[in-house]
C-alpha positions, -999 to 999 in steps of 0.1 A, spaced: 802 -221 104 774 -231 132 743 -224 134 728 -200 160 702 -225 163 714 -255 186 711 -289 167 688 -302 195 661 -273 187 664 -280 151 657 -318 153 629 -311 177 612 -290 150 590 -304 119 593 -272 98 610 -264 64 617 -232 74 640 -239 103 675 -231 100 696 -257 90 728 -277 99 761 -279 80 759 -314 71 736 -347 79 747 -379 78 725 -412 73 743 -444 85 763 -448 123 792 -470 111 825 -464 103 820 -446 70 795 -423 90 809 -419 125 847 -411 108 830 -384 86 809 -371 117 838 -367 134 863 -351 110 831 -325 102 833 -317 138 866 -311 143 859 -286 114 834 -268 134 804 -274 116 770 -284 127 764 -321 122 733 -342 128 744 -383 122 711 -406 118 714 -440 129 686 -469 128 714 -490 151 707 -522 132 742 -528 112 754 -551 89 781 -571 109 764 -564 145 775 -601 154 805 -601 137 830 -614 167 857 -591 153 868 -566 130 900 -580 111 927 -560 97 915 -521 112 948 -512 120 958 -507 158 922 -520 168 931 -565 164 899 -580 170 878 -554 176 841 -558 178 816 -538 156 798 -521 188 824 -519 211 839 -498 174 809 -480 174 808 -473 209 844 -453 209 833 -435 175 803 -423 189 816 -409 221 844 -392 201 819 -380 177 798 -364 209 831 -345 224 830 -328 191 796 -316 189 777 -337 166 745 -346 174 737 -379 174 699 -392 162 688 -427 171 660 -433 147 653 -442 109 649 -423 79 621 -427 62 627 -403 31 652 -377 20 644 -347 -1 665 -321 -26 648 -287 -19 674 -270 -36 714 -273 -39 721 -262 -3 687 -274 8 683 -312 22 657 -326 44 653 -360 60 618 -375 76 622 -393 98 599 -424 108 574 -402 136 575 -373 112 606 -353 127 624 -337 104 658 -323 103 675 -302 73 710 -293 63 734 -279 33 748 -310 23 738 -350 28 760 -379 34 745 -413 27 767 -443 46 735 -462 48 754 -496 37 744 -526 24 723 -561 34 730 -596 33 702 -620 21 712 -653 39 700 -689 30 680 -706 55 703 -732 74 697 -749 107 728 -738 129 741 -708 109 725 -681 135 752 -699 157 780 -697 137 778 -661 118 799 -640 127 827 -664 137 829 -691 113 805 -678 88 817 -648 65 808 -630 37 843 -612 30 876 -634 25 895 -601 24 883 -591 61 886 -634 70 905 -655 49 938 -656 72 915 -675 90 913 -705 73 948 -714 70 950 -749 82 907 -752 85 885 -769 62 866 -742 41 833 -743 25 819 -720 1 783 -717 -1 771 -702 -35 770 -707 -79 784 -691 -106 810 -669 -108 812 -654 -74 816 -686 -56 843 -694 -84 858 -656 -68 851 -663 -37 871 -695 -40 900 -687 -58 900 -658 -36 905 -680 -2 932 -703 -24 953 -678 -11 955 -695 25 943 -727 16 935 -756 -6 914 -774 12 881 -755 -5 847 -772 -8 819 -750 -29 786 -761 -23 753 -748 -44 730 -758 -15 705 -777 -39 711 -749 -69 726 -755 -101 760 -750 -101 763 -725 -128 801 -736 -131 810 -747 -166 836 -746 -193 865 -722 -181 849 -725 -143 852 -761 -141 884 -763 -159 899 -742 -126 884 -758 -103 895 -789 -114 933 -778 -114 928 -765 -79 912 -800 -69 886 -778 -56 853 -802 -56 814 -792 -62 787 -802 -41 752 -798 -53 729 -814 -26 709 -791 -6 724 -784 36 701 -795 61 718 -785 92 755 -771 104 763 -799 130 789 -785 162 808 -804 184 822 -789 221 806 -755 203 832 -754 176 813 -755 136 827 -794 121 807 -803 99 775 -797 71 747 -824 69 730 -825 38 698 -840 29 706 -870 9 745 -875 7 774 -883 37 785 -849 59 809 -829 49 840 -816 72 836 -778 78 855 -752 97 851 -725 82 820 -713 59 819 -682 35 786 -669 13 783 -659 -15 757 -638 -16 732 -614 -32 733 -584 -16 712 -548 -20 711 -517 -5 700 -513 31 676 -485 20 663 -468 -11 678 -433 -5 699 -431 -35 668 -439 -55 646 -412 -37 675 -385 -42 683 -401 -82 719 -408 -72 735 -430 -105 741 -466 -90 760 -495 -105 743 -527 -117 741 -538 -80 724 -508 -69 756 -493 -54 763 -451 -56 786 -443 -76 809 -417 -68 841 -399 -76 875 -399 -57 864 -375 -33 827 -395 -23 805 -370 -45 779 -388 -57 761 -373 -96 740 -353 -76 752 -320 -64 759 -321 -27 750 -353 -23 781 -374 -6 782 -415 -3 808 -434 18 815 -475 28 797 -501 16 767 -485 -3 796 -471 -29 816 -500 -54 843 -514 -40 860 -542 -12 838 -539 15 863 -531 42 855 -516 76 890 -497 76 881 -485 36 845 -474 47 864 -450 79 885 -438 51 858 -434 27 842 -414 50 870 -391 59 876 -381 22 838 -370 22 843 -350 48 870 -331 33 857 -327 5 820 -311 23 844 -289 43 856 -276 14 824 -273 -4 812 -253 26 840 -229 27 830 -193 22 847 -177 -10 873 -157 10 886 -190 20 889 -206 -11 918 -213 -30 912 -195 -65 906 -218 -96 939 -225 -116 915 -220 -148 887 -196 -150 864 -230 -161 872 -249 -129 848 -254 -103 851 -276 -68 827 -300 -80 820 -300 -116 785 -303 -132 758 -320 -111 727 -327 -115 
């Protein structure tokens, strides 16, 4: 299953005609570091690229990763990438600046500086962005007061004054999703239309769940503790708690480059075992549909891995089809 060729001499080399590693990876959170390490503990040759700018990086906690209360996202990172080290997999601090299909058990990645490194099969956990309003005082209170996910955060606001900043029907979600804790749920559209009508409105008004339309000047702390939103031309507003609802996109245009199918958000789709509609091609975490979930992204990522394992197997060590028809992976493109 390795290489002769260590993964170091590989990476250091900017020719196609190198030989190549059993799997790369593109993204160093939990969706890639769990399917880095369960390739290694299969033995294969494993190169995980990571630009080391993540998603949640101030998040004060990971909520709800069972056996880990609390845990932050680089002190999470930290521990995966050591483990993912004892096992061999070489671990590549730099960004990718396109991905190419040579052929089904030919991929390549270019990195930014030109390096280039190639393997047999390609997972993307590249993940997704946030785009954030502009807010005086939210850099101070992301990551602890300010979420994105009431999944990951909502047990939080039990007994807190909760703000929802957002329109339409995913701060209607959003808010019906954190009614689950509490009551005491504000939405604000930050100056946009509210985009809450007819069968909205009717449920907000039976959850007594008001809507405030005036744009937020400034997040106003006392003792360093969030307490309340200023607004531009109306009285402040109590606030303990803030969730966005926001657009989000993909943190890079991989899945484009490599003509993965994506959802109307721009998410890969994939099947039950992370392949994506092209052949080889593998997507875990938050870049595929789905609650975005640090503990669902490690799993996400584990399933991959199993299913590349397999797909590397030689023929004497796979299991015979049930059907002469059946194949491991069906028809990709």
């Amino acid at each position: 299953m390795r290489n002769q060729h260590s993964p170091v001499e590989r990476l250091a080399s900017t020719s196609v005609d190198d030989a190549w590693l059993d799997a790369l990876i593109v993204g160093g959170g939990p969706a890639g570091l769990s399917a880095a390490l369960w390739l290694g503990r299969y033995l294969h040759s494993v190169a995980l690229v990571d630009s080391g700018d993540p998603r949640n990086w101030e998040t004060r906690g990971i909520n709800g990763y069972l056996g880990q209360p609390n845990i932050c996202p680089a002190d999470l990172r930290g521990a995966g990438r050591d483990e993912c080290r004892r096992y061999g997999v070489q671990l590549v601090d730099g960004c990718v600046a396109a991905a190419r299909k040579h052929d089904d058990e030919h991929f390549e990645l270019i990195l930014e500086g030109g390096a280039r490194i190639h393997g047999r099969r390609l997972l993307l956990a590249i993940g997704i962005r946030d785009v954030w309003p502009e807010i005086i005082g939210l850099e101070r209170a992301y990551g602890d007061r300010a979420h994105v996910c009431p999944d990951c955060d909502g047990y939080e606001t039990v007994g807190r004054k909760t703000v929802v900043i957002g329109v339409g029907r995913k701060a209607l979600g959003m808010a019906l999703s954190l009614a689950t804790w509490t009551r005491d749920i504000t939405i604000c559209t930050n100056g946009r239309p509210p985009a809450l009508e007819g069968d909205a409105a009717t449920r907000l008004e039976e959850l007594g769940i008001p809507v405030v339309a005036q744009p937020i000047e400034r997040i106003h702390f006392r003792d360093n503790a969030m307490r309340s939103l200023e607004f531009r031309d109306r009285a402040p507003l109590g606030c303990e708690e803030m969730f966005f609802a926001l657009a989000q996109y993909p943190a890079d245009d991989l899945g484009v480059q490599l003509d993965c199918d994506r959802d109307e958000e721009g998410r890969i789709v994939v099947d039950g075992a992370g392949h994506s509609s092209v052949r080889n091609v593998f997507a875990a975490g938050d870049i595929t549909p789905g609650p975005q979930l640090a503990l669902r992204a490690a799993s996400d990522g584990a399933i991959a891995a199993l299913a590349i394992h397999k797909s590397l197997l030689p023929p004497e060590l796979r299991m015979p089809p049930r059907h002469p028809l059946e194949t491991d992976q069906g028809a990709k493109k």
